[in-house]
N, C-alpha and C positions, 0 to 999 in steps of 0.2 A: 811350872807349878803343877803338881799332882793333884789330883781330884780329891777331897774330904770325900771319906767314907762314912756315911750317917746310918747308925745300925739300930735305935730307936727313934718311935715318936719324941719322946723330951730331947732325945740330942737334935731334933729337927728345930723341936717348939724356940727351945734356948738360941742355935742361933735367929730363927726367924724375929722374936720378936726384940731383936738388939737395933731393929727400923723405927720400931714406934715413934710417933713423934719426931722423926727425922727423914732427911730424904736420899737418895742414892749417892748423893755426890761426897756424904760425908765418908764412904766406903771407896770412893777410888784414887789413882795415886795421883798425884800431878802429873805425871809424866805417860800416862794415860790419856789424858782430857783430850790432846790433841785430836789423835785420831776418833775418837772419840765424838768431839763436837763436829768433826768432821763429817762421821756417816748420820748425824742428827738434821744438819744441812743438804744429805744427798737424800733422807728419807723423808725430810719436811714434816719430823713429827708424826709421821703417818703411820709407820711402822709398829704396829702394837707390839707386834715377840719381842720388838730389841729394849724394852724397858724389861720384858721376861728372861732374855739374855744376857742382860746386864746383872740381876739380879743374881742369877746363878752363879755366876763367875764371881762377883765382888762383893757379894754378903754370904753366900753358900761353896763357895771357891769350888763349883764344877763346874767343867767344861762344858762349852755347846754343844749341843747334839741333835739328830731326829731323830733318837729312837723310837721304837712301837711302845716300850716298856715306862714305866714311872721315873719320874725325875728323880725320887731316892729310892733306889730300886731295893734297896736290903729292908728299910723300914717302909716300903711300901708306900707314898706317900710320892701325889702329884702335885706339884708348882702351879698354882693360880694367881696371876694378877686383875685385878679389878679395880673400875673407877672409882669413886663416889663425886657429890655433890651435893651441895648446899640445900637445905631448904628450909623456910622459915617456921613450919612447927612442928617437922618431925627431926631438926639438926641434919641428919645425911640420910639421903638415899642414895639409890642404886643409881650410877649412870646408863647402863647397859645390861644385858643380859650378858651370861657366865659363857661363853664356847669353848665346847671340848673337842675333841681332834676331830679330822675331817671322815663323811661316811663313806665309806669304800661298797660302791651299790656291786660291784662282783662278789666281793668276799661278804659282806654280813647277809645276805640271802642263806647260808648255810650255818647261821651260830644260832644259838638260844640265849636268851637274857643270863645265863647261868652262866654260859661258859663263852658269853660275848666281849670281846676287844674292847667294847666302852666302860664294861665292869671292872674287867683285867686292872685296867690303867688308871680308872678315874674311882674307883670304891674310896679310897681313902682322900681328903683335899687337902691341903693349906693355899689358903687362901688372903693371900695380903691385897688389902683395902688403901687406896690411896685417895686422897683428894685434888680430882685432874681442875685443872685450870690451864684455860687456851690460850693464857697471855706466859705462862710459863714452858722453860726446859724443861722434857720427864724427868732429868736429873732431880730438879728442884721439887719435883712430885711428895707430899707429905704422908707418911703412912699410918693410921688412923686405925686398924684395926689388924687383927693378927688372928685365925680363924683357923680350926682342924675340923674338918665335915667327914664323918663316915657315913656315907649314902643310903649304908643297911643296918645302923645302928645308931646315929644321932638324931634321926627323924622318926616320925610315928609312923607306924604299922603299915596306917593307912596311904599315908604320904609314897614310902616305899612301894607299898602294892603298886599306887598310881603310875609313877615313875617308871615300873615295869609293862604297865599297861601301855603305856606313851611310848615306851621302842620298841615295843610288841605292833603297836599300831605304826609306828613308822617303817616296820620292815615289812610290816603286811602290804604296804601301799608299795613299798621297793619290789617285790617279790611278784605282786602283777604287772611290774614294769611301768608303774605310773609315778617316777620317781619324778620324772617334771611339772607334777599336778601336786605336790607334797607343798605345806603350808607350814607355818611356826603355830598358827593358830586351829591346824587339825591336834594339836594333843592340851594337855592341861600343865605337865610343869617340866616335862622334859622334850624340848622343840627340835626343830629341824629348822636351824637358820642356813640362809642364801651365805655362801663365801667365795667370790671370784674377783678378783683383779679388777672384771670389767663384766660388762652385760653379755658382750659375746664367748664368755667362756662356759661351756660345755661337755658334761663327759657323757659316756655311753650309758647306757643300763646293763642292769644286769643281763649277761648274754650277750650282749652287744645286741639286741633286739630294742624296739618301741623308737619313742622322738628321745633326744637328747636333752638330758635334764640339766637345770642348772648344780653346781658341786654346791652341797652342804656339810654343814657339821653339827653334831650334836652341842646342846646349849641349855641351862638350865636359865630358864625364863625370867625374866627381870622382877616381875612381879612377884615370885617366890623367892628369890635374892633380897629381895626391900622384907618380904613377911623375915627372913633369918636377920637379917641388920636390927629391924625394928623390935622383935624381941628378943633374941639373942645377945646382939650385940649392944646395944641402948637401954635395953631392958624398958622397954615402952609398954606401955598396957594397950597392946591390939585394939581392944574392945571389940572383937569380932566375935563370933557365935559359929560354933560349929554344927554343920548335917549331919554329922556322925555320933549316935547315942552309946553307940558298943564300941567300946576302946579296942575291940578284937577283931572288929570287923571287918572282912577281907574284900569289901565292893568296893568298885572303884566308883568315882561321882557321880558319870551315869548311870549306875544302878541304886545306888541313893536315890538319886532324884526320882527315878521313877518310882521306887518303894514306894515316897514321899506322896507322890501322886495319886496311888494304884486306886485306892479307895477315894477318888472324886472327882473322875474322869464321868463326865455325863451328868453331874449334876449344876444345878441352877446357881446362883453365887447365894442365894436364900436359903436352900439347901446345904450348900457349903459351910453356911455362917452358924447354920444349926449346927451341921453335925460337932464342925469347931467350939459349940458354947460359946461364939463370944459375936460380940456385935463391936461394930467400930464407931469411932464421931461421927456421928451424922455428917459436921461438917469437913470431915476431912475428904481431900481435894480425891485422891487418887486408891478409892479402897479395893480397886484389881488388885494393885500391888501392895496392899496391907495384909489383905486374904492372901496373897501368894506366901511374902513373909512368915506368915502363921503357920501355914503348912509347911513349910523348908523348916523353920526353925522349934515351932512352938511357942515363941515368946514372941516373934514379930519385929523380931530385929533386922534391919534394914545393911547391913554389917555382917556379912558372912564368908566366913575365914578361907575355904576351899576357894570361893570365887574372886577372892582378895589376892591369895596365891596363886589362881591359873587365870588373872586374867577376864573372867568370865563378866557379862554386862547382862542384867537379867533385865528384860522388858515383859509386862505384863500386855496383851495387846489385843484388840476386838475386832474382829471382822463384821462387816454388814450382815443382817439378816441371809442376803444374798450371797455372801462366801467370799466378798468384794473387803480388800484390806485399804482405807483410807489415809491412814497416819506412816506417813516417809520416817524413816530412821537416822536421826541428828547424828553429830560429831561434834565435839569440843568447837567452840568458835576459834575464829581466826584472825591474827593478826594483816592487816591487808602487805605493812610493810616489811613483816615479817615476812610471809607468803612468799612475797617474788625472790625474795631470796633461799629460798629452800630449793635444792637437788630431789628429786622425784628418791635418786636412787645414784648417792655420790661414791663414786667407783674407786676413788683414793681412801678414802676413807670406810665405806663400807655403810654410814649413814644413810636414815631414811629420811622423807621428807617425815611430817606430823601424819597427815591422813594415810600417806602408801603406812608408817610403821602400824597403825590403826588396824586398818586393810588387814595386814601383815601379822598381826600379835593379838586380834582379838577377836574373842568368843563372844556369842550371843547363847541365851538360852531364854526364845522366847515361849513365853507362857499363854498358850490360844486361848481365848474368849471367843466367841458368835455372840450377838446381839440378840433379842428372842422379838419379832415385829411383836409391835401393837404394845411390848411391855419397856420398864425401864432396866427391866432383868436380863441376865446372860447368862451362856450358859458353859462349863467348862470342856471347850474340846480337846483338850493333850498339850502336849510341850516338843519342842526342839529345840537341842543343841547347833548349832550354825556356825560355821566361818566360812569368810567371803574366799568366794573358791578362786583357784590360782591364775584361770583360763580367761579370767573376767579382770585381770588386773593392768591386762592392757589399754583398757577401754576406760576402767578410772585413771590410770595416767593421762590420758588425753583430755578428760574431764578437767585432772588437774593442770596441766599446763594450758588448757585454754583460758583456765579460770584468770591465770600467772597473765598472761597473757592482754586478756582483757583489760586489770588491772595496773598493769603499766601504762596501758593509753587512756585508763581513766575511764573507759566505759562501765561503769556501774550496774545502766541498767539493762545491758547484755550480757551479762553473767551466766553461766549453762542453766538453762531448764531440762525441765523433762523432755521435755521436747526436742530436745538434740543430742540425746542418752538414753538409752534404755538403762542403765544402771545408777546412775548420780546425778544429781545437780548441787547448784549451792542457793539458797534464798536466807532471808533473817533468819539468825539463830531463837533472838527471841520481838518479836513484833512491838514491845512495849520496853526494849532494851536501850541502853545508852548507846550514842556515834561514838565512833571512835577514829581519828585522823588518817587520811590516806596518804599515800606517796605524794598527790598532786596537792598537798594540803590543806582539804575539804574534809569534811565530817559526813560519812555514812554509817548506816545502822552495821551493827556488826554481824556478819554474816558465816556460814558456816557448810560444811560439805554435807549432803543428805542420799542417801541413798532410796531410790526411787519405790515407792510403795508396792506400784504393778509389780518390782522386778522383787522384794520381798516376798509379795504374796504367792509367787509361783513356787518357790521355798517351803513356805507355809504350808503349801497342798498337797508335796510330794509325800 
């Protein structure tokens, strides 16, 4: 069977969306299935490409390949499949983030965003959306959305710029030979996810110099995948607020934010409020973070679209007179019998547990407060962009699995402290929260992974 030659986008569009609403199976022959169910049994489902493989062949009728070049190479235009999943008020999200082919730390040390292998390949997308379900064959997988992404023309300006910022910043970090020290959550919407078989695979750096980094690939971040389903494809009303006043503007979001900031660095939150014109509820709970909103936004909207898309968790936050940070930094609570059964870091699959994916994909940009003695005022000392650095992520596995641990034998109340981590512990998420049922089936308070104050505030000060 010869390969379809596809020589525009619409001859791509037309067959791709002949899925909708249907699943692979209805494209292959009977006399295929054999072998077929066969290598589904030897890969146990685990094998992402071969529902991309399958696709190609029995709805696109091209052969398999590894090439460097685009799945439709004349119309230019790369093969993406994607999960989705259920959710109760947004109908489907994203199950994963998007990954694009693997980074070659010898060779992209010498390309430029312009004339780089990830632009070459991945500029143009089609992207089919399925809804995965673990109790199903991928055959049986339903496809749910039908998607063409031009990277440098279907998204805004700014979006773009960023995008280029984020592999600009990831080769900068390859290029000092620190490719082992590389995070998903050093850039904002285009990442560098971990992709290896197993924990112990490792390739050299560039040069064949430095420690051995784990193999990544480029990946557009999950977070900004759900912002395109949700408007794009659902047509959702975000209700997000964008940092960006000039639709022209070429700064990427750290220089926003700072703009944002420039003019009220040093002063008092009294000072602040003034120069803002506006004063907030008296009784409201937390007016650091009402004042911060104000200033990011202008309207004080708590929903802001850049940080919706990368990711980003903004904490407004006070240090003691004394430079002393009090307040540990929570995590989503946690299921106890959920918990034990999570993989730190499952090597068939590629999976994260909940806190390493955390760890792993997300941004802080804490907003510094000092406290001013003797008054109930503060005063504003600057901001940080943050993610939890890569060197440190041994030390929360072990956090985590002793946590696992504990839990299975029902010790509750030797759960990690501070005291036996410089980096995390876990204590109640919230003090006046409901129990929730444990393995041993008892009822304790629900409890949650925290990252240790002292080890934030040295962050803080650098």
């Amino acid at each position: 069977m010869a390969d379809t030659i596809y020589k525009t986008e619409a001859e791509v569009l037309d067959a791709a969306e002949r899925v909708l609403e249907r699943s692979l199976r209805a494209f292959i022959p009977e006399s295929d299935m054999p072998e077929i169910e066969s290598n589904l049994i030897k890969y146990s489902n685990n094998r992402k490409g071969y529902l991309g493989d399958l696709i190609e062949q029995y709805v696109f009728n091209i052969k398999n390949n590894s090439r460097a070049e685009s799945d439709f190479k004349i119309a230019g235009i790369e093969l993406k499949t994607t999960p989705l999943k259920v959710h109760a008020k947004k109908r489907f999200v994203s199950k994963e983030r998007l990954v694009f082919s693997m980074i070659n730390y010898e060779e992209i040390i010498h390309e430029t965003w312009e004339t780089s292998s990830f632009l070459e390949k991945n500029k143009l997308l089609l992207i089919l959306f399925y809804l995965y379900s673990k109790d199903e064959s991928l055959l049986d997988y339903e496809f749910k959305f039908v998607y063409l992404l031009n990277l440098l023309e279907d998204i805004s300006e700014q979006d773009i710029d960023q995008i280029r910022s984020d592999w600009e910043a990831i080769v900068a970090k390859i290029r000092r030979k620190e490719a082992h020290l590389l995070s998903e959550a050093d850039t904002y919407y285009l990442g560098a996810c971990t992709k290896a078989k197993n924990s112990q695979v490792t390739r050299t750096q560039a040069g064949g110099l430095g420690i051995p980094a784990k193999p990544r690939a480029f990946s557009l971040k999950q977070s900004y995948l759900n912002y395109i389903i949700q408007k794009d494809l659902l047509e959702n009303d975000t209700q997000t607020e964008s940092i960006y006043k000039d639709e022209s503007s070429e700064q990427t979001i750290e220089e926003v934010v700072q703009d944002k900031f420039k003019g009220y660095i040093g002063l008092t939150g009294e000072q602040i409020l003034k120069k803002l014109k506006w004063q907030p509820d008296a009784n409201s709970k937390n007016q650091k973070r009402l004042i911060v909103n104000r200033i990011l936004t202008g309207t004080g909207s708590n929903k802001i679209e850049e940080f919706e898309k990368a990711n980003i968790t903004l904490r407004a936050v006070a240090l003691e007179p004394n430079g002393k940070l009090r307040e540990s930094i929570s995590f989503p609570a946690f299921d106890y019998k959920d918990l034990i059964t999570q993989e730190w870091y499952d090597e068939e699959t590629g999976e994260m547990s909940a806190f390493h994916a955390q760890l792993e994909t997300q941004k802080f940009l804490f907003i510094i407060f000092q406290k001013i003695a003797g008054t109930k005022d503060v005063v504003l000392r600057g901001f940080k962009f943050w993610n939890f650095p890569a060197q440190d992520m041994g030390e929360a596995e072990r956090v985590f699995k002793l946590a696992q641990e504990r839990i299975r034998e029902g010790d509750y109340k030797k759960l990690p402290k501070t005291s036996e981590s410089p980096v995390a512990h876990v204590r109640p998420h919230d003090v006046k929260g409901k129990s929730i049922e444990t393995p041993q089936h008892t009822q304790e308070k629900r409890r949650c992974f925290w990252l240790n104050a002292k080890y934030i505030e040295r962050f803080l000060k650098d």
